[in-house]
C-alpha positions as CSV (number, residue, x, y, z in Angstrom):
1,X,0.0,0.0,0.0
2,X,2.8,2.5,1.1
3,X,4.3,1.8,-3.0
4,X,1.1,2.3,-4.5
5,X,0.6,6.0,-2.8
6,X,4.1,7.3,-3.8
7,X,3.3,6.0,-7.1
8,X,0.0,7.9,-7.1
9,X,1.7,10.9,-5.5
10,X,4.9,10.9,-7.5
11,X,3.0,10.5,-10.7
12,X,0.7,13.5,-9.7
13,X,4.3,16.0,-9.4
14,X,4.8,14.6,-13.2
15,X,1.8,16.3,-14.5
16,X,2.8,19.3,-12.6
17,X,5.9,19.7,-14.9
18,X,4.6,22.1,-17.2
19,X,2.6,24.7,-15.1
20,X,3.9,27.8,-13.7
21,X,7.2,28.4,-12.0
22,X,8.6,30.8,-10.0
23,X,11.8,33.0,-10.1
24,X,13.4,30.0,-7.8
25,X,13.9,28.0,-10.9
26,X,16.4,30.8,-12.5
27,X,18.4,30.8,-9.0
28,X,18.8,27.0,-9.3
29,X,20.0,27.2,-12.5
30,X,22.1,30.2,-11.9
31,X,23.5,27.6,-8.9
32,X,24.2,25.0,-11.3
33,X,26.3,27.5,-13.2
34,X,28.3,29.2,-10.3
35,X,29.3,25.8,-9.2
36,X,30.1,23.7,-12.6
37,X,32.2,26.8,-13.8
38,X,33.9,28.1,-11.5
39,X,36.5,27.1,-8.7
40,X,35.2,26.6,-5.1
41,X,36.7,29.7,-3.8
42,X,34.5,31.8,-5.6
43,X,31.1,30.1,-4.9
44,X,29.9,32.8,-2.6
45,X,31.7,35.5,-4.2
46,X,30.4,35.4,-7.8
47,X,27.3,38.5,-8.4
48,X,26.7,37.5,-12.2
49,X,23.5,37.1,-11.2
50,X,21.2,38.8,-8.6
51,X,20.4,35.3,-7.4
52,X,24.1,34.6,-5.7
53,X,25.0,31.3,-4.0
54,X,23.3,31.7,-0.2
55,X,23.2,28.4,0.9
56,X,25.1,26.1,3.0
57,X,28.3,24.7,1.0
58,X,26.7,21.0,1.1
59,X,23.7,22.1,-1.1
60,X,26.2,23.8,-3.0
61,X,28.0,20.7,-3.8
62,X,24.6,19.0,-4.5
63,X,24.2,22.0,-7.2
64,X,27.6,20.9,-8.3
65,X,26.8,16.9,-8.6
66,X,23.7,17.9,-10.4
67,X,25.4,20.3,-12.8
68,X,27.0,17.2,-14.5
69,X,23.7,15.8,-15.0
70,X,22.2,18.8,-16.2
71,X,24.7,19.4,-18.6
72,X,24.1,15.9,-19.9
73,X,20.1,17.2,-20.3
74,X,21.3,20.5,-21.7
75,X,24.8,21.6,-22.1
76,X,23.6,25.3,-22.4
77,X,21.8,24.7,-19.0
78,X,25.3,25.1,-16.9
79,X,26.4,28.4,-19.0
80,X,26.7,31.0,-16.4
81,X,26.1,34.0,-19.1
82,X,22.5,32.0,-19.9
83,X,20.6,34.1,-17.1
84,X,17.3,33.1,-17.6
85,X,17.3,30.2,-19.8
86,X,14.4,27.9,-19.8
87,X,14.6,25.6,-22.4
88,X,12.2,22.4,-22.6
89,X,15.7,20.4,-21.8
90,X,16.3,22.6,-18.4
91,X,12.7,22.4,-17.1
92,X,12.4,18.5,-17.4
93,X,16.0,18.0,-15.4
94,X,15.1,20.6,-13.0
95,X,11.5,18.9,-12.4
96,X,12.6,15.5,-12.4
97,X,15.9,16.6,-10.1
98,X,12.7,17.8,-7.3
99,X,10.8,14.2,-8.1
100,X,13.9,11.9,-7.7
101,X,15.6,13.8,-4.5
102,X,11.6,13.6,-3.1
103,X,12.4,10.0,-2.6
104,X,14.5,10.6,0.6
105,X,11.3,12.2,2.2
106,X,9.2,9.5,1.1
107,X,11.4,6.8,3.2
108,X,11.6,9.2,5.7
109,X,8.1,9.9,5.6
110,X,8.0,5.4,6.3
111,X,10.4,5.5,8.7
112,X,8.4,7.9,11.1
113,X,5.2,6.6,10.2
114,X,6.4,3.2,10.7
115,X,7.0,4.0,14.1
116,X,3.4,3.9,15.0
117,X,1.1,1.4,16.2
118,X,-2.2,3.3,15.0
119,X,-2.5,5.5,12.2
120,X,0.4,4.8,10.4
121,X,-1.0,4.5,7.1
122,X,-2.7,7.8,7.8
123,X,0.6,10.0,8.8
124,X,2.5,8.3,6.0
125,X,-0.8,9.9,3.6
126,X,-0.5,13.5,5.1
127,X,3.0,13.4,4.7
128,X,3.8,11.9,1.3
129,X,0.8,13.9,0.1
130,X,1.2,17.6,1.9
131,X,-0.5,19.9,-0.4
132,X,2.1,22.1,0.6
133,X,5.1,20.8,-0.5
134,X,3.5,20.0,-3.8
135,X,2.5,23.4,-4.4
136,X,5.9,24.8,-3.7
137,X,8.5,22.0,-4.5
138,X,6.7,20.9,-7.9
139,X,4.7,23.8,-8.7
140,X,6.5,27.0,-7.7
141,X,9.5,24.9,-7.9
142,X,12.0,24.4,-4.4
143,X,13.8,21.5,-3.2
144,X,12.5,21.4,0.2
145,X,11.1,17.7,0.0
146,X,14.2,15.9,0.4
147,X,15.0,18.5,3.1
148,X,12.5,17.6,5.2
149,X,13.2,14.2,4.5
150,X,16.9,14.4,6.1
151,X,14.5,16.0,8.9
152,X,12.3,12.9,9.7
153,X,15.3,10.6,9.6
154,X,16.4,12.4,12.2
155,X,13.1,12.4,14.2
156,X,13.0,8.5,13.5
157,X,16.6,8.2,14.6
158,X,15.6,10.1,18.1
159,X,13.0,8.2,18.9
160,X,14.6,5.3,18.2
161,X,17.0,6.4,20.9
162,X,19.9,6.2,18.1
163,X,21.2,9.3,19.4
164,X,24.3,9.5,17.4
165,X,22.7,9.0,13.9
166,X,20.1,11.6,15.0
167,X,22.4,14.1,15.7
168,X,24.4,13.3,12.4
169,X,21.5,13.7,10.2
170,X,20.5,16.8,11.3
171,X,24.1,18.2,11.4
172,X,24.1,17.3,7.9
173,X,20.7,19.0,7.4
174,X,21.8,22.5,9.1
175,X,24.5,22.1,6.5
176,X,22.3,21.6,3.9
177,X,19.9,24.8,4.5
178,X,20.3,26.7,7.8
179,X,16.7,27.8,8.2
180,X,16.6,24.5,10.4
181,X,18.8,26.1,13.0
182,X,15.4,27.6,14.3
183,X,15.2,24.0,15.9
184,X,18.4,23.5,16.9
185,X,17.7,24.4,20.3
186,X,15.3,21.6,20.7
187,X,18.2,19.1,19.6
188,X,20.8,20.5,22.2
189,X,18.5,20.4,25.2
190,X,17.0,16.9,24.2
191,X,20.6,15.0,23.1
192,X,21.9,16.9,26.5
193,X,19.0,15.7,28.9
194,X,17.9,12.5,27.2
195,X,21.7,11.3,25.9
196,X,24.5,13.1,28.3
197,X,23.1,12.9,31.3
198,X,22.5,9.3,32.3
199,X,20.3,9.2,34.7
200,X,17.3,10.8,37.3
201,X,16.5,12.3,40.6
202,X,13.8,10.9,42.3
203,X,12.0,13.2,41.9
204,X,11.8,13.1,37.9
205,X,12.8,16.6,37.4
206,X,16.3,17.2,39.4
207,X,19.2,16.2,37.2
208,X,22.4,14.9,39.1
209,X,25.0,16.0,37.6
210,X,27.3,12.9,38.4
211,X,25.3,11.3,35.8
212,X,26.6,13.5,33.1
213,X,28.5,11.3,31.1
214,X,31.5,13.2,29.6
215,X,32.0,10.3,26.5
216,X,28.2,10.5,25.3
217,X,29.1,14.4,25.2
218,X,32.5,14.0,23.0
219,X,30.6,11.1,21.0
220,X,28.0,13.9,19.8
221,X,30.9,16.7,19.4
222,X,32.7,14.6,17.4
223,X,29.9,13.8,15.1
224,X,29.1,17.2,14.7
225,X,32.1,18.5,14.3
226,X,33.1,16.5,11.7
227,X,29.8,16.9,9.5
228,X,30.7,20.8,9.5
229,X,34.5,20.3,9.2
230,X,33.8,18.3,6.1
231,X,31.4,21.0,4.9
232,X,32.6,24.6,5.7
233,X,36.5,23.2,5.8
234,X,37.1,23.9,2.3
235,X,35.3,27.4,2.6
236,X,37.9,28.4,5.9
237,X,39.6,31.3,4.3
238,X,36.4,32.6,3.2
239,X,34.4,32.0,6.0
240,X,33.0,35.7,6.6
241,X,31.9,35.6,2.5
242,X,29.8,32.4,3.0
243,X,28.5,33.7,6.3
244,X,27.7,37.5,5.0
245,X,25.9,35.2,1.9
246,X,24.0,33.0,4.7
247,X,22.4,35.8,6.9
248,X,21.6,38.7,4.6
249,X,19.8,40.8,7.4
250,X,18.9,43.6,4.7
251,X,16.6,42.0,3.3
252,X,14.3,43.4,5.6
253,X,11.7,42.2,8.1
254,X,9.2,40.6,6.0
255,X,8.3,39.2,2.5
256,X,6.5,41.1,-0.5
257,X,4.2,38.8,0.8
258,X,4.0,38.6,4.7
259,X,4.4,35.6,6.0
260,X,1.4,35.2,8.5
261,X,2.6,36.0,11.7
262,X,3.1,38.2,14.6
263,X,4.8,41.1,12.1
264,X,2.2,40.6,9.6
265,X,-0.4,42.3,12.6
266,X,2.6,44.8,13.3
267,X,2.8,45.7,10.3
268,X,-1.1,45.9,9.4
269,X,-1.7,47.9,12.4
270,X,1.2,50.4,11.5
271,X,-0.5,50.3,7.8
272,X,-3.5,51.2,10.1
273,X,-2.4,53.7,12.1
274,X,-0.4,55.7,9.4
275,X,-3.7,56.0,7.8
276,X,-5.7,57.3,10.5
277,X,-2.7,59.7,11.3
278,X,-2.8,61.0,7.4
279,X,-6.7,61.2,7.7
280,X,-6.5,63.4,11.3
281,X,-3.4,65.5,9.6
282,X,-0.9,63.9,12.1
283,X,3.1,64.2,11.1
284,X,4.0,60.6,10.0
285,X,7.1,59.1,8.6
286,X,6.8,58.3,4.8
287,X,8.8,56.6,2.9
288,X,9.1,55.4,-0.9
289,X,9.9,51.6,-0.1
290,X,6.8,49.7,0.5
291,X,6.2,46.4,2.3
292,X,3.5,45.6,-0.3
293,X,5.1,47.1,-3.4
294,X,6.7,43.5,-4.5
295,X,10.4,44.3,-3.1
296,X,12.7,42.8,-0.8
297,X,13.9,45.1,0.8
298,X,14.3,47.2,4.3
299,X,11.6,49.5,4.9
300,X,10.9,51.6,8.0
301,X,7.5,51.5,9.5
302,X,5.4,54.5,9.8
303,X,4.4,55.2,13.3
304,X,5.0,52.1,15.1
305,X,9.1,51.2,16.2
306,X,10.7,50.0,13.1
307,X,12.3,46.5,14.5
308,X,15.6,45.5,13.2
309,X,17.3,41.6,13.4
310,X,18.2,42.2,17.1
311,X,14.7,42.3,18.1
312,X,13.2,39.5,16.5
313,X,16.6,37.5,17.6
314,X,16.0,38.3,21.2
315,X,12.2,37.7,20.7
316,X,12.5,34.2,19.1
317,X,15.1,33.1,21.6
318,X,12.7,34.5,24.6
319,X,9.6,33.0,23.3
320,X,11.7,29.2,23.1
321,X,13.1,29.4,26.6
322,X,9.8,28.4,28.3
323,X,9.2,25.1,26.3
324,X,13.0,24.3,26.2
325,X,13.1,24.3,30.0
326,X,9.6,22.3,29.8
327,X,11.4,19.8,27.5
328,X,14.4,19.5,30.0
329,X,11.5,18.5,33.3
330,X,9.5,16.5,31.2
331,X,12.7,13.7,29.7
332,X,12.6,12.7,33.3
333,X,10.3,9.8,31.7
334,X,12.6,7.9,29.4
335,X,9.6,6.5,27.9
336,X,7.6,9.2,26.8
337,X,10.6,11.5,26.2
338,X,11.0,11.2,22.7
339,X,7.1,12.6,22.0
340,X,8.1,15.4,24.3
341,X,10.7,16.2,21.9
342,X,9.2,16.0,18.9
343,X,6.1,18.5,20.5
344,X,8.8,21.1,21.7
345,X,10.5,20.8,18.1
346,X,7.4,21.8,16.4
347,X,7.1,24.6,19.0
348,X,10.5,26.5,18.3
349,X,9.9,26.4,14.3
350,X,6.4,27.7,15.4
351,X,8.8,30.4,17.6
352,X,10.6,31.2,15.3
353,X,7.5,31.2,12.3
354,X,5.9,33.7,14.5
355,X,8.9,36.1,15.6
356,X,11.8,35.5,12.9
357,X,13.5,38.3,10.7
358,X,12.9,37.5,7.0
359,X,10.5,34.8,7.4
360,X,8.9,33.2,4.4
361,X,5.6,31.8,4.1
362,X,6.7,28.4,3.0
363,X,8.6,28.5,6.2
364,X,5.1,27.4,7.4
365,X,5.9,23.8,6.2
366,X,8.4,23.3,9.7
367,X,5.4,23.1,11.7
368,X,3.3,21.0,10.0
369,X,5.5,18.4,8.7
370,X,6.2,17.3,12.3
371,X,2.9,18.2,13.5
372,X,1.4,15.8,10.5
373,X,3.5,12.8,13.2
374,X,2.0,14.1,16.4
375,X,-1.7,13.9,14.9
376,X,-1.8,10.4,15.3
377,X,0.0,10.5,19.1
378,X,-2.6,12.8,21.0
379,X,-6.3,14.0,20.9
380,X,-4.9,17.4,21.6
381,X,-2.4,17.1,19.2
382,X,-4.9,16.4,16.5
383,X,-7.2,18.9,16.7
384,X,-3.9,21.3,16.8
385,X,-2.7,19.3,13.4
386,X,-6.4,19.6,11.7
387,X,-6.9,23.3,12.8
388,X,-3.2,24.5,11.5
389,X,-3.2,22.5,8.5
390,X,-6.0,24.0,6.8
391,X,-4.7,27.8,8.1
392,X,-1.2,26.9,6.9
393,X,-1.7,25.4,4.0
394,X,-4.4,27.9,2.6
395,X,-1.7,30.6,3.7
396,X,0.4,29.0,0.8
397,X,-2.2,30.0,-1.6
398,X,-0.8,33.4,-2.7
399,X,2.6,31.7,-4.0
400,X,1.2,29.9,-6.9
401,X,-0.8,33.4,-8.3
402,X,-1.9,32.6,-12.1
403,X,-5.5,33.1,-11.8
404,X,-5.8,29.4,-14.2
405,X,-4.3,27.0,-11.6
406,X,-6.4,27.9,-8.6
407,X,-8.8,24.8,-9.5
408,X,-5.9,22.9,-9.0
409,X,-4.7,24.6,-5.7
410,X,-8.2,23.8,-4.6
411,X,-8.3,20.5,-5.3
412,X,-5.2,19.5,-3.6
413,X,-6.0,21.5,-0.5
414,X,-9.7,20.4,-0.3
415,X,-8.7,16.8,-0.8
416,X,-5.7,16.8,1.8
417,X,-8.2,17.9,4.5
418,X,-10.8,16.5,3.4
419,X,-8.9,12.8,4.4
420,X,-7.3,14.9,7.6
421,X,-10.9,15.7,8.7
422,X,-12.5,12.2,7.7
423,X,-9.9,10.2,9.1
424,X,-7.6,12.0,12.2
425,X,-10.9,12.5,14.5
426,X,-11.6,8.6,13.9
427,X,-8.6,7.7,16.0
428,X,-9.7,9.2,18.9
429,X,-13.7,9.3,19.1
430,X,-16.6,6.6,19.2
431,X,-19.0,7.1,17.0
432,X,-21.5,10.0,18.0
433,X,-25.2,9.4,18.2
434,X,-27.8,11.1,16.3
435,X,-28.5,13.7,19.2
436,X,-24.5,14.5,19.6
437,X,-24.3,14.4,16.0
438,X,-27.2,17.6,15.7
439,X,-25.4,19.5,18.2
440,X,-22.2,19.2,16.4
441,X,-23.9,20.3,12.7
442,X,-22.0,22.8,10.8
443,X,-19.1,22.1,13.4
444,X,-15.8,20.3,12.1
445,X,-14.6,17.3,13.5
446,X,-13.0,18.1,17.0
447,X,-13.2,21.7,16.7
448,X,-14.9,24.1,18.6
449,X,-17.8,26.5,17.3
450,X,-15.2,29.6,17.5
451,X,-12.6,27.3,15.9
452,X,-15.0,26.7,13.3
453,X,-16.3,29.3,12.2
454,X,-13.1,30.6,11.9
455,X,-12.2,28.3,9.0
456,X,-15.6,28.5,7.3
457,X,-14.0,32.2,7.4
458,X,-11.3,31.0,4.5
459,X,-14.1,30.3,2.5
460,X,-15.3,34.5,2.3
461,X,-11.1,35.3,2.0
462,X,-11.2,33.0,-0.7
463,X,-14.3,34.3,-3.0
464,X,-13.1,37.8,-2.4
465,X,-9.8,37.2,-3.7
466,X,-10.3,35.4,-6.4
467,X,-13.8,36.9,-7.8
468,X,-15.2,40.1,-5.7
469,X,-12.3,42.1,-5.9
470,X,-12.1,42.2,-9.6
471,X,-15.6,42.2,-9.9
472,X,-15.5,45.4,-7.4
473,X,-13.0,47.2,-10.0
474,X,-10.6,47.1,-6.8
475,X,-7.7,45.4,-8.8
476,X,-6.2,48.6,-10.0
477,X,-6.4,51.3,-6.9
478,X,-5.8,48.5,-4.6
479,X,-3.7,45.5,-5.7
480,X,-2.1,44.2,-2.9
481,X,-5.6,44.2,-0.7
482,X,-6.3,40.3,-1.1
483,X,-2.9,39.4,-0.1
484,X,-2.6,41.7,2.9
485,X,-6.1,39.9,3.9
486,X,-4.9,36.3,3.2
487,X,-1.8,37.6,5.1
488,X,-3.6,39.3,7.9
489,X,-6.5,36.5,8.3
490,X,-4.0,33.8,7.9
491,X,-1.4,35.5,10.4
492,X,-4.7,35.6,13.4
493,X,-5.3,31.7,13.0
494,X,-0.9,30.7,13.2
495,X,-1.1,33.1,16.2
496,X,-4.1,31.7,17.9
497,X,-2.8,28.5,17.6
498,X,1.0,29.1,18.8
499,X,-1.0,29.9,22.0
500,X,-2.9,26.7,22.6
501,X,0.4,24.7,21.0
502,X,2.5,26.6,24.0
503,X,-0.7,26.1,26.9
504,X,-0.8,22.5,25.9
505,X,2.6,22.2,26.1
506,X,3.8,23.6,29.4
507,X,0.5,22.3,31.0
508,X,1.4,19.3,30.1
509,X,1.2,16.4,32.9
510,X,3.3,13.3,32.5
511,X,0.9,11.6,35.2
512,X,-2.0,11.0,32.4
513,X,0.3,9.6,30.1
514,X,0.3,5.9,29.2
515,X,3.1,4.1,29.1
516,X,4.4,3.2,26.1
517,X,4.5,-0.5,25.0
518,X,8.1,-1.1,23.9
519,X,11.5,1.5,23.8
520,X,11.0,1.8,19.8
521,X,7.2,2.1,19.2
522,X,5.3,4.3,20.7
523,X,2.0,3.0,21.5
524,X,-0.8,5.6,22.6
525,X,-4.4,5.2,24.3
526,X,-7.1,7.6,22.6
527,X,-8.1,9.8,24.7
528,X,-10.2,12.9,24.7
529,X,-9.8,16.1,26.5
């Protein structure tokens, strides 16, 4: 059965091949040029193109494996004059490269699901078919699938208390694309707590520290140290380049598109206020760059504090601390531990989602990929899972834009929850009878009414986007209304739901846990809360 779906699913990215694609296709093939042309030490140096080399060096020397294959495809492919080349030739390699590296997410997509003793079938669906990273990866063209496929390995390898391989994976994944240093803080505290220190108080929660053992410690340095050794080695004397090419902080504090966030209302209520100061002739700062003019770029906001990298570092890091220290208390049960972990992993990329300079809204796909595994551990978890992945995966929406593939955006989203809502609430609920199933009408499965209603509200963003505001001639004095809306609806669902991710989290009691049936497969009563 598990065949037959990646069949399904990979034939489905294969009719994707010839509908739109973004700008991220010319910076991969700009990539493929930088690295099959010219010598290592000028990688991150080269400015040919606008889209430079800003990477981690071991995607860069996947660009440079795959520029010998695309060179077989289309010699004129790996010319680093060719800016913009898209001949038939370059799209079918660069499709196909997406499709081929997307089998390291399906196995890692077994291995997790495989984990389970209920549900499995289900989790390995959501994840091998996320509308998500089919829109982006096949459609708007990325190469996150195999990313988050190094990711799950990972996950598996942690639960599977194979620390070391764990550790590796995701040292090789940080060295792959350093947006997944966001989590890294859950690693440290969990391979510290769960793999350093040896054993318990008591108690559960004190931590003696002549259990520390000072060989687990060096095992896990080592490892680490030489994945990046290996990677940023041959880049030593050019270290600052490859970093100043890594963090780019003037790039500004959000998207053309705003991620939905916390700084998508910061910025929507600056938008606000500079109006209503402008209407009342109040002094207010103007300025010619505009957060929804298209550009990347800084931009200083009107009449609420302008916030610079500092701020949403400090900001991210605070908001963490909480569930980090949470994470520390609650490994005192070696059984249930490795849950813990993967809850307070899908917290800081939720952290960092909601408070991070730069963020994109694919960035969304963090949270749910993990939280797509928790949906089938926890009644709570579930309802998190169903709720987010129809607010984050409509949020996606806005990147594929041509007007003639929203049918298909639809379908994929409407089918992906349709099996969430269908199938996630069955692991955890009896069937209802007839009088419970009247009170619930017009409610979604293990939602409340607010919750609800809520996500009935898509619907109204939806229509309005994509019929009334052409229909209301708004399309030329106000273009960029339906994706500050999407943005600004969007950004009051993530937000609502970071809250009840972080109450759930640090409320958390060990005491109503089950035990788990074995020390590899977690094995979970349903239960209701």
């Amino acid at each position: 059965m598990l065949i037959e779906i990646a069949i399904i699913v990979t034939a489905a990215k294969f009719s994707f091949m010839p509908l739109y694609r973004s700008t991220d296709f010319e910076v991969h093939r700009n990539w493929l040029a930088i690295t099959h042309n010219l010598t290592m030490d000028k990688w991150y140096y080269d400015t040919t193109s606008e889209w430079t080399l800003d990477y981690p060096p071991f995607f860069a020397w996947l660009e440079y494996g795959l520029s010998y294959v695309a060179k077989a495809f289309d010699p004129e492919i790996v010319k680093l004059e060719n800016l913009n080349y898209d001949s038939d030739m370059t799209i079918l390699f660069h499709r196909l490269s997406v499709i081929v590296l997307d089998f390291v997410y399906i196995y890692g997509a077994k291995r997790c699901s495989s984990l389970l003793m209920s549900g499995n079938l289900l989790v390995y669906i959501l994840l091998v078919a996320n509308p998500g990273l089919l829109m982006v990866d096949h459609i708007h063209f990325q190469y996150n699938g195999f990313l988050f496929g190094i990711l799950l390995l990972s996950i598996s390898n942690m639960i599977t208390t194979n620390f070391i391989m764990a550790a590796f994976w995701f040292a090789v994944l940080l060295n792959l694309k350093h947006i997944f240093l966001y989590i890294a803080p859950a690693y440290v505290v969990y391979l510290l707590r769960a793999y350093c220190f040896t054993v318990s108080s008591n108690d559960g929660v004190h931590t003696p520290w002549y259990s520390f053992s000072i060989m687990n410690l060096i095992k896990l340095a080592l490892t680490v140290i030489a994945v990046f050794s290996v990677s940023f080695g041959p880049f030593i004397d050019h270290l600052p380049q490859v970093l100043l090419r890594l963090f780019p902080f003037k790039r500004g504090l959000c998207h053309a598109y705003w991620a939905p966030n916390f700084w998508a209302l910061y910025n929507f209520a600056d938008k606000v206020l500079q109006r209503l100061c402008l209407k009342f002739n109040i002094p207010v700062l103007t300025s010619e760059a505009s957060m929804t003019g298209g550009l990347v770029q800084e931009y200083e906001h009107a009449v609420l504090p302008s916030i610079t990298p500092t701020v949403t570092f400090v900001l991210t890091a605070v908001s963490m601390i909480p569930a980090l220290i949470k994470l520390w208390h609650l490994c005192a049960d070696r059984q249930y531990r490795c849950l813990s972990f993967v809850r307070c992993l899908t917290l800081c990329a939720t952290c960092a989602f909601m408070f991070g300079w730069h963020v994109h809204e694919k960035a969304i796909l963090m949270i749910l990929i993990p939280l797509s595994f928790l949906s089938a551990l926890g009644d709570v978890d579930a309802k998190l899972f169903l709720y987010l992945s129809t607010v984050g995966h409509y949020s996606l929406f806005p990147l594929i834009y041509p007007k003639n593939l929203l049918s298909i955006k639809l379908f994929m989203f409407l089918t992906h929850i349709a099996i969430a809502f269908c199938f996630v609430p069955s692991l955890y609920e009896a069937p209802k009878s007839k009088w419970s199933r009247k009170r619930r009408f017009m409610l979604l499965p293990r939602l409340r009414r607010f919750q609800s209603l809520y996500l009935y509200g898509l619907m109204i963003v939806c229509i309005y986007e994509n019929a009334l505001h052409s229909l209301w001639g708004l399309d030329k004095s106000l273009p960029f209304l339906p994706l500050m809306i999407t943005s600004v609806y969007c950004a009051v669902g993530v937000c609502y739901f970071w809250m009840c991710l972080y109450y759930y989290f640090l409320t958390f009691n060990l005491s109503r846990v089950p035990t788990l049936t074995t020390s590899r497969t977690p094995r979970y009563e349903k239960k209701t809360t």
